[in-house]
N, C-alpha and C positions, 0 to 999 in steps of 0.2 A: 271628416277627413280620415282617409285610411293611409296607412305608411305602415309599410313595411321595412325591417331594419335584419341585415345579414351580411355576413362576413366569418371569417375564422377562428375557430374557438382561442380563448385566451386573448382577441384584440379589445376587449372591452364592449361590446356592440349589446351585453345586457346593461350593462350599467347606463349608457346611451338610451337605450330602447325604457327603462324604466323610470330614468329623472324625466324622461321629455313628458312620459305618461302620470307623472305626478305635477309636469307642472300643468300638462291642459288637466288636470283634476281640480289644482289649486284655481284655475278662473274659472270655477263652478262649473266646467264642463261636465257630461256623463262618458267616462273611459271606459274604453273594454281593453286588458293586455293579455294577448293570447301569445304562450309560449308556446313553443313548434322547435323546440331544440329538445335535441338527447338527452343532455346535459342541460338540463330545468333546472335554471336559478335564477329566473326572474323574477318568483317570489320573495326571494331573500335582497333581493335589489329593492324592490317594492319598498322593504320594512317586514315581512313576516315572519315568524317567529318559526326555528327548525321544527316546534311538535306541531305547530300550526299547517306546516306543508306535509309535515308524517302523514296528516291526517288524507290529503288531497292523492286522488289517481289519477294519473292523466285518462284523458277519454278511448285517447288508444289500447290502453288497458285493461276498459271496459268491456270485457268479454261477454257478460248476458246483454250489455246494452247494446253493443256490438253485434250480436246475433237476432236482438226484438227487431231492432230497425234497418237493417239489411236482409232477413230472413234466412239468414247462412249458420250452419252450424257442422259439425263432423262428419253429419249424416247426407246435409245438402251444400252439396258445391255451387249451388245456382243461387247468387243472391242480389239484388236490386240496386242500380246503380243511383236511386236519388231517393235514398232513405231521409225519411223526414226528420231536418235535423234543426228547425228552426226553435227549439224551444229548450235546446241544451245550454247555449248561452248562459241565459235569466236562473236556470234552476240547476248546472252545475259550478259557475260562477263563484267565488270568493273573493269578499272587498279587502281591502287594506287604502286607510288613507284615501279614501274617495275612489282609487282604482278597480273596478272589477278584473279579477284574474281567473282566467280560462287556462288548464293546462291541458294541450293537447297530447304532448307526445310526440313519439316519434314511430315507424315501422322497421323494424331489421328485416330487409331483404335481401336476396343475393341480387339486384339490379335493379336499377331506376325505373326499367319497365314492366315492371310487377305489379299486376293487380290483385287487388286481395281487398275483403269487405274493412279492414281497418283504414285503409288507403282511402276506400272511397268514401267513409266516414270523415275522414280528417277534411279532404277536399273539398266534399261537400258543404261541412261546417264551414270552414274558412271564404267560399263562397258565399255562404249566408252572412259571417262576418261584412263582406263589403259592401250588402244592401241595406244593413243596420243606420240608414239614415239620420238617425239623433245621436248616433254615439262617434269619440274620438278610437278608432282603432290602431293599436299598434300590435305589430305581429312581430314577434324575435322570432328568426328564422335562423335551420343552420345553413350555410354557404350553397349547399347543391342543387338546391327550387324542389327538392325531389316532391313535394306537397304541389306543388304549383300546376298547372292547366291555363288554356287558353283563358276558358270558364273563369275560372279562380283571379285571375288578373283583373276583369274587365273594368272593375271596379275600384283597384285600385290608385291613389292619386301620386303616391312616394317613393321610389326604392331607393334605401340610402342603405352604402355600405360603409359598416365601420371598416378603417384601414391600418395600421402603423409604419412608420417612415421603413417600409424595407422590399426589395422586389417581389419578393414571395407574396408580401400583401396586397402589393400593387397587380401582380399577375391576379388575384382571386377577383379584384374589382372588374378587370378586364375580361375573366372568365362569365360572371355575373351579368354583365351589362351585355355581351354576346348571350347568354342563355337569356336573358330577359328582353333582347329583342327579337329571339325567336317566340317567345312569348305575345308579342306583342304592344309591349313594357317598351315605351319611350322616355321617356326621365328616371336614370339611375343617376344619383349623385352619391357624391365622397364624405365620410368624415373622419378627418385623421386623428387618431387617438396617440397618445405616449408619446407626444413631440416633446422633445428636449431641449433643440437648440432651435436656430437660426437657419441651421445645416442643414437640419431634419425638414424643415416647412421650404425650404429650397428644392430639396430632393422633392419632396411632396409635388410641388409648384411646377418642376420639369414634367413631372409622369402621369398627374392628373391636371385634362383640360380645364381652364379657369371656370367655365362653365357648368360643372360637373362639381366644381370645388364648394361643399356648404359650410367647411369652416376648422378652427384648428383645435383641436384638447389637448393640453399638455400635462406632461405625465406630473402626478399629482399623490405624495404618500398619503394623504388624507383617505384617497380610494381605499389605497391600501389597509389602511385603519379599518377604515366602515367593515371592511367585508372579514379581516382577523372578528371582528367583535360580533361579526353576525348582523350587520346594522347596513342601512340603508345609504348611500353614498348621498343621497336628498341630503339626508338630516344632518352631513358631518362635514360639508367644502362646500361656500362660498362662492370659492374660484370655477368650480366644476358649474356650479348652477348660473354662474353669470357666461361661464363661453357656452353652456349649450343654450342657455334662453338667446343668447344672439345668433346660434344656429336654426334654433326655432322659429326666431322672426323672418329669417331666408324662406323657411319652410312654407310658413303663414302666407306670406306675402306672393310665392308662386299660386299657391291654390285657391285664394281668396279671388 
C-alpha cells in the first residue's frame, strides 16, 4: 500500500503520517516512511532520538551523491533525467521501531517549475518508492505536490489530507484534491485533526464530502506532551491510537 499524507504545516499530518506507520510496523508489516517536508520531523514522531536524526542528511542534500547519479556538477549543466535511484531506499534508510525512515528533503526554488538534478533525484526516488511491492509506504508530504509528476503518482493508492476545523484548512484540501486531479490522483480523502467539539466535526461535515471524509482526531494534550519530551505520540495516548487505527481500517478496506 502506498499513501501519501499532506496538508499544512502545524495541522498535525506528521504525527498522522507516523502512528499509522507504526501501526502497519506493529502487524509485522515491512514500512518504509519517507519524509518530503522542509520541516522533517517525522523522525521525532517515529520515536528517534534528536542526536540520532543529527546524524541523518536528507538525500537532497546529498551533494556528491547528487552529482554521481545525475552526472551534474558546476562544471556540467547537462545531467540525466532517470538516475539510478533504486538502491538508495535499503542503504540510506534508518529503522526505529520496525519503521524504515528515508529522509528526503526538500529543494528551495524560486517556482514549482524548476528543474534541477535534486528535483529529479527526489522524483525519481519517490517513484521507485511506489513500485517497492513488499513494503507499506507512507510519504509526509508538504501541501504543494511540488515533488509530485504524472510518473510519480501512478502508483500510488492514498492521498489523505490532514485538516483542522477552519476554512483556511478546508480551502488547502480543496486546493490538493484539484492539483491531485490534474495529477491524475482519484481518491483524496480528509482527516480532521484538533476537533474540539461537536461544532467543529459539524463544520468539518458541511465542507468535506461524506465520501472523502476518513474520520475525526480530536485535539489531545497527550500529543502535546510526546512532542515537549521529544517522544513518539505512539508511545504516550491511547485515545490517538484507537481513532487513527479506526481511520486505518477505512484506509484498509478501500484498497484491500
Amino acid at each position: 500500500m502506498k499513501i501519501a499524507i499532506t496538508g499544512k504545516g502545524g495541522v498535525g499530518k506528521t504525527t498522522f503520517a507516523a502512528t499509522l506507520a507504526r501501526m502497519y510496523a506493529d502487524e509485522g508489516r515491512s514500512v518504509l516512511a519517507a519524509d518530503a517536508d522542509p520541516d522533517a520531523n517525522l523522525g521525532l514522531a517515529l520515536g528517534f532520538s534528536e542526536e540520532e536524526l543529527d546524524e541523518i542528511i536528507p538525500i537532497s542534500k546529498m551533494r556528491k551523491l547528487v552529482e554521481e547519479r545525475t552526472g551534474a556538477d558546476e562544471f556540467n549543466k547537462i545531467f540525466r533525467m532517470n538516475p539510478k535511484v533504486d538502491d538508495i531506499p535499503d542503504k540510506y534508510a534508518k529503522v526505529c521501531h520496525g519503521v524504515k525512515l528515508l529522509v528526503l528533503g526538500t529543494v528551495e526554488t524560486g517556482g514549482s517549475g524548476c528543474v534541477c538534478p535534486e528535483h529529479v533525484m527526489l522524483k525519481r526516488i519517490i517513484s521507485h518508492l511506489m513500485l517497492r511491492s513488499n513494503d507499506v509506504v507512507v510519504l509526509d508530504m508538504e501541501a504543494g505536490l511540488e515533488h509530485l509528476g504524472r510518473g510519480t503518482t501512478s502508483g500510488m493508492d492514498e492521498f489523505v489530507v490532514v485538516i483542522e476545523p477552519g476554512a483556511r484548512s478546508v480551502q488547502t484540501y480543496k486546493n490538493v484534491k484539484r492539483l491531485a486531479n490534474d495529477l491524475g490522483v482519484k481518491q483524496v480523502r480528509v482527516v480532521a485533526n484538533k476537533v474540539r467539539s461537536e461544532d467543529d466535526e459539524a463544520y468539518i461535515r458541511s465542507k468535506i464530502p461524506a465520501e472523502d471524509l476518513l474520520g475525526f482526531i480530536h485535539y489531545n494534550s497527550e500529543v502535546i506532551d510526546a512532542d515537549r519530551q521529544g517522544q513518539s505520540p505512539y508511545d504516550f495516548s491511547q485515545k490517538l491510537i484507537e481513532e487513527i487505527r479506526s481511520i486505518k481500517e477505512k484506509i484498509d478496506q478501500s484498497n484491500n
